[in-house]
N, C-alpha and C positions, 0 to 999 in steps of 0.2 A: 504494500500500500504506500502511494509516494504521500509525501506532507507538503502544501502548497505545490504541486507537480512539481517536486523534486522527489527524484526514486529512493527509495530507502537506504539504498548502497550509499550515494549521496549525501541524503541526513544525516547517517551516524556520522561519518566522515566531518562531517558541518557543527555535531554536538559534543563528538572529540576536540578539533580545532577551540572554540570557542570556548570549551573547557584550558583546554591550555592557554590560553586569553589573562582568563578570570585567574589562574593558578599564579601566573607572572605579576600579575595585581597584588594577589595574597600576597605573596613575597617581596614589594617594591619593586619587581626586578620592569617594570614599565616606563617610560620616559613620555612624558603627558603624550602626545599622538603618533610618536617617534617610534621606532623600531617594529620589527615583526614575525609574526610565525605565520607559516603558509603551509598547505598540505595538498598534493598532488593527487587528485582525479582518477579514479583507472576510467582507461579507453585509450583510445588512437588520437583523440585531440588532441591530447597534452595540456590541458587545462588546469589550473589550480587555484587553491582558494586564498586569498591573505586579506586581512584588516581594512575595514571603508577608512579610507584617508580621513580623519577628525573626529573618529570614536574613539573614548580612552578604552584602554583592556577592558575595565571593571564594565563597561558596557556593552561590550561586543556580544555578540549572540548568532544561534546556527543561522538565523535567518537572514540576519546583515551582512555575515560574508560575502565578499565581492569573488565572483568567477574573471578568471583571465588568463588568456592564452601568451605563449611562449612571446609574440610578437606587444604584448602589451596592451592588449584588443579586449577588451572588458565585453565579456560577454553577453552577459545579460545586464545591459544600463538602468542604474537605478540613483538614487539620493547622492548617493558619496562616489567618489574615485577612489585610486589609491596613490599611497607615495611612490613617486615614478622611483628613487632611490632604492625603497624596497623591491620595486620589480626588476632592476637589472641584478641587484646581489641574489633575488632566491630563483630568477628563470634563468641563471647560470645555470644555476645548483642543481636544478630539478632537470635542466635539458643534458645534463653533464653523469649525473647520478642517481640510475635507476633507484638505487637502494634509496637514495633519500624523498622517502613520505612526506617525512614532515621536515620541516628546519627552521630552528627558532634561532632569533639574531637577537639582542640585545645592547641597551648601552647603559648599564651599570657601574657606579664609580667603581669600585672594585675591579668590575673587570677593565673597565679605559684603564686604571691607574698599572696593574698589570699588562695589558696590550703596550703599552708605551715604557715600561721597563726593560733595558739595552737585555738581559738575561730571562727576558719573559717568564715562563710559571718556574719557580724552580723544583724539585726535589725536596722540601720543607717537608710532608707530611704525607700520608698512606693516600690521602684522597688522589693527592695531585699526582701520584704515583701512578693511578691508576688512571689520567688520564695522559700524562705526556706519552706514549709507546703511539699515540693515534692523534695527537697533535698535530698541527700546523699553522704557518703564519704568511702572514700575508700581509704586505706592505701599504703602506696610506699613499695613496695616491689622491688625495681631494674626495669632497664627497661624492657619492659612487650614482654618478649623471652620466658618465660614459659609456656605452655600450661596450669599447672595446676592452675595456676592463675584463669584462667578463671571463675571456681568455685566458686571463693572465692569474684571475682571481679562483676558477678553477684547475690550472695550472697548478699553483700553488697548494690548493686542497687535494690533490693526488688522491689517494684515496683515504687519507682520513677522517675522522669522524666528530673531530671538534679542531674547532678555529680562533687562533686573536687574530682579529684585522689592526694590527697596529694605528695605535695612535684615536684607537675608533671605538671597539669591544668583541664581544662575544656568539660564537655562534656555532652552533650543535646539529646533529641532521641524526636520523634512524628511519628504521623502514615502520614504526609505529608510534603511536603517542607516548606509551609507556619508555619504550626505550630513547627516544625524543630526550624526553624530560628527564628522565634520567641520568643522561651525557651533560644537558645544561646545565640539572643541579649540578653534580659533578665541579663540572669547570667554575661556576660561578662561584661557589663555598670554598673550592681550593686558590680561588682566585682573593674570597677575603679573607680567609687564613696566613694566606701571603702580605697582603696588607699588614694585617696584627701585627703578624712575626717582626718583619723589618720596620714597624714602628718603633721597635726597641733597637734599633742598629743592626749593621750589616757586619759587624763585629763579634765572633763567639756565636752567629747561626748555623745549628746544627743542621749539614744536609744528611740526610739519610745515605748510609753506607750504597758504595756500588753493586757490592754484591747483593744488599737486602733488592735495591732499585731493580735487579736481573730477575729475582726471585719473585716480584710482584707484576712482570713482566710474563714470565711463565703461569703466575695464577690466574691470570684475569680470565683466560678462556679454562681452566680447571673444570673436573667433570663436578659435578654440583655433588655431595653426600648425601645417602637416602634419607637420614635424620633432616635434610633441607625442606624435603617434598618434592613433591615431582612438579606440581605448579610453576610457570616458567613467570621468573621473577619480574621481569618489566610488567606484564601479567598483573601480578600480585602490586605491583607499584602504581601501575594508572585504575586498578581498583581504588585504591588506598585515595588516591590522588582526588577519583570522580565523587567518593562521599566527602573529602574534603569541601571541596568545591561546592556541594549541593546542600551542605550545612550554611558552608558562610559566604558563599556567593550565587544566591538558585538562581535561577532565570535565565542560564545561558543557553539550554537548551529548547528555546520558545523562538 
């Protein structure tokens, strides 16, 4: 049964998104109309959804998502646009990176103040451990109106799976919402853990041994323990995520 003739495949797709909205709200991680998260369409279009240009997070909802093709062609016109900046950084991404569903971008002091640190994330802590092996960066080049960027800016993203765009902030991709969010948290928290730390000086910062760094390298993909459960954890994480949301932000799925 579609909702508003959008087909159900669609909607959920649309009350995922817009969950992940409200979620970035929850956690300041929003910049008032600034930044965003888009999520890629299945078909042959190439179509994907990301934020009306002038709604904050805390308001977004499945129905307000804006449709738009790789070329920047808003598909079905309605109220709002979107930020043409958000569309060359995520129709890189999504024309470049089957796996990437979803990709949230960010500009969080944490993370800017990290993206523009000459040593970017370092080794400081398990979190951040587990995301530098699938890191990458990417250099500022002005704000991102350039098409040919693009290029250069998935160039740079090779194949992995969280980003500093230097000078700029943060930006995560997965093939679902759960593991999405998961990659952000990730990066964003070890992003202001990094802050703390070197709040106290750059003097007497314990990095984490190299060989422990090899060894949390080797775990990340480990086979899960049957005391874990067999439940597959991003799974278990955008459950977690979606009653969050429906306690202290309802309405995004209307």
């Amino acid at each position: 049964m579609a909702v508003n003739g959008i087909s159900d495949s669609e909607w959920a797709l649309r009350v995922d998104l817009a969950a992940l909205y409200r979620l970035a709200a929850l956690h300041g991680w929003d910049d008032l109309v600034a930044t965003h998260i888009s999520a890629r369409l299945p078909g042959p279009q190439h179509h994907f959804l990301i934020n009306p240009f002038g709604l904050l997070f805390e308001e977004v909802t499945a129905s307000s998502l804006v449709k738009v093709d790789l070329d920047g062609t808003i598909v079905e016109p309605g109220e709002y646009g979107i930020n043409y900046a958000g569309f060359v950084i995520h129709s890189a991404i999504h024309a470049a990176r089957p796996d990437a569903h979803f990709i949230i971008h960010f500009h969080t002091a944490d993370g800017m103040a990290v993206s523009a640190h000459a040593e970017g994330l370092l080794p400081l802590n398990q979190r951040a451990l587990t995301v530098i092996p699938s890191l990458r960066y990417h250099d500022y080049e002005g704000i991102a109106l350039d098409l040919d960027e693009r290029e250069r800016l998935v160039a740079d993203l090779g194949d992995g799976h969280f980003m500093l765009l230097r000078n700029h902030g943060t930006l995560a991709l997965g093939h679902s919402p759960g593991r999405a969010w998961r990659r952000i948290y990730q990066l964003e928290t070890a992003c202001t853990a990094q802050v703390r730390t070197l709040s106290i000086g750059r003097d007497n910062v314990l990095l984490a041994p190299q060989a422990a760094q090899d060894t949390v390298r080797r775990q990340i993909d480990r086979n899960r323990q049957p005391v874990e459960g067999k439940r597959d954890l991003d799974d278990l994480i955008w459950e977690a995520a979606l009653r969050r949301v429906a306690r202290h932000a309802p309405g995004f799925d209307s």
